[in-house]
C-alpha positions as CSV (number, residue, x, y, z in Angstrom):
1,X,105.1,131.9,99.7
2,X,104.4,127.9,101.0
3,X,100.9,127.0,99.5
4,X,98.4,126.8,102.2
5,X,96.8,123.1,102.4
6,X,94.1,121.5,104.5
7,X,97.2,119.2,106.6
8,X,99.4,121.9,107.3
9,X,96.5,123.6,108.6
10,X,96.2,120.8,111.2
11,X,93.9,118.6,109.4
12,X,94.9,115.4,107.6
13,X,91.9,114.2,105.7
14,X,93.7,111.2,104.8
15,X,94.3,109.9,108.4
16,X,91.1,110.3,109.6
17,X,90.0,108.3,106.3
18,X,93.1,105.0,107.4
19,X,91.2,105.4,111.1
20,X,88.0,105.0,109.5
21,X,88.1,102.0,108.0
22,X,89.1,100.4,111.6
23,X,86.9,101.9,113.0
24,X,83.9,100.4,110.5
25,X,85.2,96.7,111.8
26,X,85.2,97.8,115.3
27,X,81.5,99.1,114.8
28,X,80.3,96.0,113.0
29,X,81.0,93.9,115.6
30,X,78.1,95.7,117.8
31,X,75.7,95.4,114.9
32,X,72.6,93.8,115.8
33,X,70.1,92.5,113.4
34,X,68.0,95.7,113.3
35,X,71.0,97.5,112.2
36,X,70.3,98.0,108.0
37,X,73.1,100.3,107.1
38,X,76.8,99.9,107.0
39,X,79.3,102.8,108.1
40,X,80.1,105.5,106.0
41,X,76.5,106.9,104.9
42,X,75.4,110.4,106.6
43,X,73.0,108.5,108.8
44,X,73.0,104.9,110.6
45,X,70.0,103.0,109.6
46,X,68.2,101.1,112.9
47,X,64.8,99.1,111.6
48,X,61.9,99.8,114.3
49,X,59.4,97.6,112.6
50,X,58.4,96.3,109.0
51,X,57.4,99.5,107.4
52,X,59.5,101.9,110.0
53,X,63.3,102.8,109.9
54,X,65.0,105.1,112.4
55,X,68.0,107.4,111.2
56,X,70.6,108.8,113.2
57,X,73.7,110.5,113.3
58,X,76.3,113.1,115.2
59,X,78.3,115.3,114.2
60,X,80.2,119.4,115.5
61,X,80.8,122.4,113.6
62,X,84.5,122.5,114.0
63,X,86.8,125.6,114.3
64,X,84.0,127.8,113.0
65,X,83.4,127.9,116.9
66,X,86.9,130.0,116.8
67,X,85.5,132.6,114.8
68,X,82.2,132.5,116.9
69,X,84.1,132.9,119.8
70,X,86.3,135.8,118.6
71,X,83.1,137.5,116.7
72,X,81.2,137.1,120.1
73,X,78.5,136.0,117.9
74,X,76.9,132.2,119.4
75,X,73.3,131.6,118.4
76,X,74.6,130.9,114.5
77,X,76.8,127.8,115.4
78,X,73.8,126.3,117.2
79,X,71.8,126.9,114.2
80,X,74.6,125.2,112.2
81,X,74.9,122.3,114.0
82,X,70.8,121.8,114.0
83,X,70.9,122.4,110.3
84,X,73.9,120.4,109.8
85,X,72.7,117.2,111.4
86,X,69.2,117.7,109.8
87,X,71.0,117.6,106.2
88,X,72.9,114.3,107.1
89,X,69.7,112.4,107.9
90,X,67.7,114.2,105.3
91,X,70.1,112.1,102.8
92,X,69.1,109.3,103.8
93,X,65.6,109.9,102.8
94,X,64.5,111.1,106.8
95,X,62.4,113.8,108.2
96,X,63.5,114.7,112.0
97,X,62.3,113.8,115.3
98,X,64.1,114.9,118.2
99,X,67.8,116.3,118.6
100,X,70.5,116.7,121.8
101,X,73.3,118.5,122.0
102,X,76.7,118.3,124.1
103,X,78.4,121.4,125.2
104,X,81.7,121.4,126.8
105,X,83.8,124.0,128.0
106,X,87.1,125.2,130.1
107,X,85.0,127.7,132.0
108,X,80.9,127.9,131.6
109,X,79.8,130.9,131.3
110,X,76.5,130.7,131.2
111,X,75.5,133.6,128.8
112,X,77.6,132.2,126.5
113,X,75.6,128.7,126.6
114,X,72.5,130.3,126.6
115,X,73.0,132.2,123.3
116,X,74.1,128.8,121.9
117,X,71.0,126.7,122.8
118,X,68.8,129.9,121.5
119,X,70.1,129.1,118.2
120,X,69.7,125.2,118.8
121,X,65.9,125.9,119.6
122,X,65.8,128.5,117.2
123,X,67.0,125.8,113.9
124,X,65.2,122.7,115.6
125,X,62.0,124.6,115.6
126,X,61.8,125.5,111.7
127,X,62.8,122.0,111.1
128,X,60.1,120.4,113.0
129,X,62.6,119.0,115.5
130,X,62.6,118.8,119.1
131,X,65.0,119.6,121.2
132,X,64.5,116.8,124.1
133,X,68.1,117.2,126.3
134,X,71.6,117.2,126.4
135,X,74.6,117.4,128.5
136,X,77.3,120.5,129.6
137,X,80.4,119.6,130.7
138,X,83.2,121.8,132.7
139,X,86.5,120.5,131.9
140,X,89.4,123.3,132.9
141,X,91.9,120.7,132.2
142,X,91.1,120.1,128.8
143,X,90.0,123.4,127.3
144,X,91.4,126.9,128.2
145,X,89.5,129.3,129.1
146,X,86.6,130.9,126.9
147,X,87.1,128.4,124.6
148,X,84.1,125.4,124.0
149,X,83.3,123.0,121.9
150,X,79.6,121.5,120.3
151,X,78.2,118.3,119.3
152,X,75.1,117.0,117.8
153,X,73.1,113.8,117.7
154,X,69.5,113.7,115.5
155,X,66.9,111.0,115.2
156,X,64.6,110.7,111.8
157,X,62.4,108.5,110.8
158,X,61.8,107.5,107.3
159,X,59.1,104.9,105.9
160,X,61.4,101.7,104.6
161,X,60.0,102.3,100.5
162,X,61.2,105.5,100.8
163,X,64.9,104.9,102.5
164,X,67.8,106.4,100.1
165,X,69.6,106.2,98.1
166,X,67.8,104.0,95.6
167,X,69.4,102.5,92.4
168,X,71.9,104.8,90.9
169,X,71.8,103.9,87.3
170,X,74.5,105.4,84.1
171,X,72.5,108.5,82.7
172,X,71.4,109.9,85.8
173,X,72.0,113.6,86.2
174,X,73.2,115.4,89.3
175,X,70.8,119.0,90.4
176,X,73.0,120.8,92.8
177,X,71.3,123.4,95.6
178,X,73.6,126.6,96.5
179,X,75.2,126.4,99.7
180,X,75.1,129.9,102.0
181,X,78.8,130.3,102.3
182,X,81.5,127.2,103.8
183,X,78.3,125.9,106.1
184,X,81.0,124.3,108.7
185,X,84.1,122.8,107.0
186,X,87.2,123.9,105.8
187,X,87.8,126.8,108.7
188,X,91.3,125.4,110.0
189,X,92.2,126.5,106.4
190,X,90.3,129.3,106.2
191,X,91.8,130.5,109.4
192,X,95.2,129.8,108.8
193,X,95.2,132.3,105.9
194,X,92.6,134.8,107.3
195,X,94.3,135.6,110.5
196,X,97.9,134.1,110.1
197,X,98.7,135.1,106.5
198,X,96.6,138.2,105.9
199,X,96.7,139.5,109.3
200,X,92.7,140.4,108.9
201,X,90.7,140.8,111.7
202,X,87.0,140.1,112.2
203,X,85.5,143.7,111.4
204,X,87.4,144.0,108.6
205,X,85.7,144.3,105.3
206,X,87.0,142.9,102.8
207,X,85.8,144.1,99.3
208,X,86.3,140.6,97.4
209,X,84.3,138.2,99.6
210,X,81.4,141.2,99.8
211,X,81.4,142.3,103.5
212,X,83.5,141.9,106.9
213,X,85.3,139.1,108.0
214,X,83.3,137.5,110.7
215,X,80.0,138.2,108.6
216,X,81.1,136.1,105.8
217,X,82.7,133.3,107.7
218,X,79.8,132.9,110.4
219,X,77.2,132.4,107.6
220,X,74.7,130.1,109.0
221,X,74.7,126.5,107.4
222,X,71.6,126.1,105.7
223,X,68.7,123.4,106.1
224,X,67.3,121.6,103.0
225,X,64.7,120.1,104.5
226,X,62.0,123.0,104.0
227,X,62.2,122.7,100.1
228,X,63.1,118.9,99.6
229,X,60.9,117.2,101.7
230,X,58.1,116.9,99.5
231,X,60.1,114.7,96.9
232,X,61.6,112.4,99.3
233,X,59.4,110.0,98.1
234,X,59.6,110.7,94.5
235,X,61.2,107.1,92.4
236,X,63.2,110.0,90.3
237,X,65.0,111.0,93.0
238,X,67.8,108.5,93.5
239,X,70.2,109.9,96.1
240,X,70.8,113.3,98.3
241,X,74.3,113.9,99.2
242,X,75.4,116.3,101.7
243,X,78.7,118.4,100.6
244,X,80.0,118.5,103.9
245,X,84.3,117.6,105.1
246,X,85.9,115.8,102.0
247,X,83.6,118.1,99.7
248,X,82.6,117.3,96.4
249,X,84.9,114.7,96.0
250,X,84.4,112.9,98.8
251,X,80.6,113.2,99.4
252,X,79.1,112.2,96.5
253,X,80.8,109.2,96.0
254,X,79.0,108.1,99.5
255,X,75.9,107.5,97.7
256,X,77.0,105.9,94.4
257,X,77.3,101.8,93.8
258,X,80.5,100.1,91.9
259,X,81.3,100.4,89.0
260,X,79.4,104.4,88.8
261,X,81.3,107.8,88.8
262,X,80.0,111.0,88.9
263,X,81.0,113.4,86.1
264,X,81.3,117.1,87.0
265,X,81.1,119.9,84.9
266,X,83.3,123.1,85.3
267,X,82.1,125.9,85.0
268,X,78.1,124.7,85.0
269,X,77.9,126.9,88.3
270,X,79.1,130.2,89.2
271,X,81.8,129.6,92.3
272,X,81.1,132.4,95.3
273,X,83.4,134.8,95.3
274,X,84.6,133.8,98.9
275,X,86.2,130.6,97.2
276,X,87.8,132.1,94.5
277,X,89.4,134.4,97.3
278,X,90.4,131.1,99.7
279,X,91.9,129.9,96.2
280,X,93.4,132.8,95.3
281,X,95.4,134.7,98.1
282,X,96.2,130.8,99.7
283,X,97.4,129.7,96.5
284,X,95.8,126.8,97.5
285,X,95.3,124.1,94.2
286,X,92.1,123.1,92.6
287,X,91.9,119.6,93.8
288,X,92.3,121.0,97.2
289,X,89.1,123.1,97.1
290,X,86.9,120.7,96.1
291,X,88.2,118.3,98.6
292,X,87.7,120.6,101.4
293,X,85.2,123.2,100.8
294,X,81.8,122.6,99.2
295,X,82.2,125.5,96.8
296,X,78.7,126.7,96.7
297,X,77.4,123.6,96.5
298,X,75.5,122.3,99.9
299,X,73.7,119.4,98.5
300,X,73.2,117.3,95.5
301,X,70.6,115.4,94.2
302,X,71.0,112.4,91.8
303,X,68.1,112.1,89.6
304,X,66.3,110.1,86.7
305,X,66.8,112.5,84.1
306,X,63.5,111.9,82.3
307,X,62.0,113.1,85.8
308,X,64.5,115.6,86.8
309,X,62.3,118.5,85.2
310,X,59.3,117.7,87.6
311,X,61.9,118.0,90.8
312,X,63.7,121.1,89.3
313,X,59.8,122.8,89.4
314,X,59.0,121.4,92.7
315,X,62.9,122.9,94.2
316,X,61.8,126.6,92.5
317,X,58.4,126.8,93.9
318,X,60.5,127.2,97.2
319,X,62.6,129.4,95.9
320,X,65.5,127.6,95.8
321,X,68.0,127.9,92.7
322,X,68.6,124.4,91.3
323,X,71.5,123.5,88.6
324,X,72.8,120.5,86.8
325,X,75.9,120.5,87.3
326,X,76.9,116.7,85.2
327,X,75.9,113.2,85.6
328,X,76.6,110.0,86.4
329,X,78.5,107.6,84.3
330,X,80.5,104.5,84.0
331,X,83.9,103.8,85.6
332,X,85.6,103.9,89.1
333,X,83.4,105.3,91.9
334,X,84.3,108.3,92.4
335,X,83.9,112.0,91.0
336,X,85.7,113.9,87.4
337,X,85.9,117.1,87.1
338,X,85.7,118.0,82.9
């Protein structure tokens, strides 16, 4: 049986990362002199004034919508998306302002859209985050019918002392916060071997990912912001990163300088069941998973490790579940997995 892979799922990783670098010259050229980031971090730096910075960014929930659509289940991918776009900005040090939202579709039906802006309302509220407008868009020729798709776009501000990441330095350790299930990437995979190979359908339950399908795949991507906000502005924190598409592997190294690589220990964390099943019946190889799926891991924090105890306390009193999971060492930016 062929090994199931993110490109013959339909998603080359690789080409969107040749179009990317284009697209970073193409960008450039619009830069202004306010503009204090460069392409690739999970939020675009815009300077408002001396102390001030704003921080944006965009960004969908993907095929999850599929499932959503054939579960019948909407309010959780506009919690996602909220939640989603909060974490990306949130990495760059940023609390939320205001958020909109683009929903397009073959056909509106309008019960549908409502059920997906209650859980945008829902997710911007318990993040502090208004939801000021957006834009719906009927587009039979484009989509068929009952199916649509979501965007997102969020503004934070951040005081300019307390933009990430800061200096990375050799020593640092990583703390890693559990994710609630595959948040919103790696479901053209997930898909392919769900309802193609296995032939399971969204009510079934299924005993080794601990409940029905649609249940376990619809998980709502969760928001960091409640229980890491108060150390934003922390010196020991050096850098969030957000385990989003390209995973472990491709996230962290976002936030790390030249001449750093992070140094991952297997086996320092206890993988969700629901990965070792992806692994498992998809034959799908270890590199693979961790560049596609965050495996339990939604967001990692690089810290001083002679002040990681006092952020490890801070993450537990809101009952999160923090674990070091390696550090940061010299060599080739990028991520090893010992």
């Amino acid at each position: 049986m062929k090994k199931i892979t993110y490109k013959n799922s339909g998603v080359d990783i690789e080409a969107q990362d040749i179009a990317l670098k284009e697209i970073k010259k193409l960008a450039k050229k619009s830069f202004t002199k306010n503009v204090v980031s460069e392409i690739g971090l999970f939020g675009g730096l815009y300077s408002i004034d001396k102390k001030r910075i704003l921080v944006a960014s965009a960004d969908g929930v993907g095929t999850k919508i599929k499932i959503a659509i054939e579960a019948q289940i909407y309010h959780s991918v506009g919690q996602d998306l909220v939640n989603h776009c909060v974490n990306d900005i949130l990495a760059q040090g940023a609390s939320p302002l205001f958020f909109l939202d683009y929903f397009a579709s073959g056909k509106l039906e309008p019960e549908v859209l409502v059920e997906v802006v209650k859980g945008l309302s829902k997710a911007c509220k318990k993040n502090g985050c208004s939801l000021i407008g957006g834009e719906t868009a009927e587009m039979p020729s484009l989509y068929e019918k009952g199916d649509f798709d979501l965007a997102g776009f969020i503004i934070g501000l951040v005081e300019r002392k307390n933009v990430l990441p800061r200096i990375v330095k050799e020593g640092d350790i990583l703390i890693a916060l559990p994710s609630t299930g595959l948040h919103t990437n790696g479901y053209s995979l997930v898909r392919k071997l769900f309802f193609e190979r296995l032939n399971l359908q969204i009510n079934d339950y299924v005993r080794d990912i601990g409940g029905k399908v649609g249940e376990v795949l619809l998980k709502i991507h969760r928001s960091y912001l409640k229980s890491v906000k108060g150390i934003l502005s922390n010196k020991n924190l050096k850098a969030i990163a957000h385990i989003t598409g390209g995973g472990i592997t491709d996230n962290l190294p976002r936030v790390l300088p030249e001449g750093l690589r992070a140094e991952i220990v297997m086996g320092s964390w206890k993988i969700p069941p629901l990965f070792k099943f992806i692994q498992e019946k998809g034959e799908v190889e270890q590199d693979e998973m961790f560049h596609v799926f965050n495996m339990g891991i939604g967001l990692i924090l690089v810290c001083d490790k002679k002040g990681s105890e006092s952020i490890i306390e801070h993450l537990k009193k809101f009952k999160e579940k923090p674990f070091v999971i390696g550090k940061i060492v010299k060599g080739k930016r990028g991520v090893s997995y010992i």
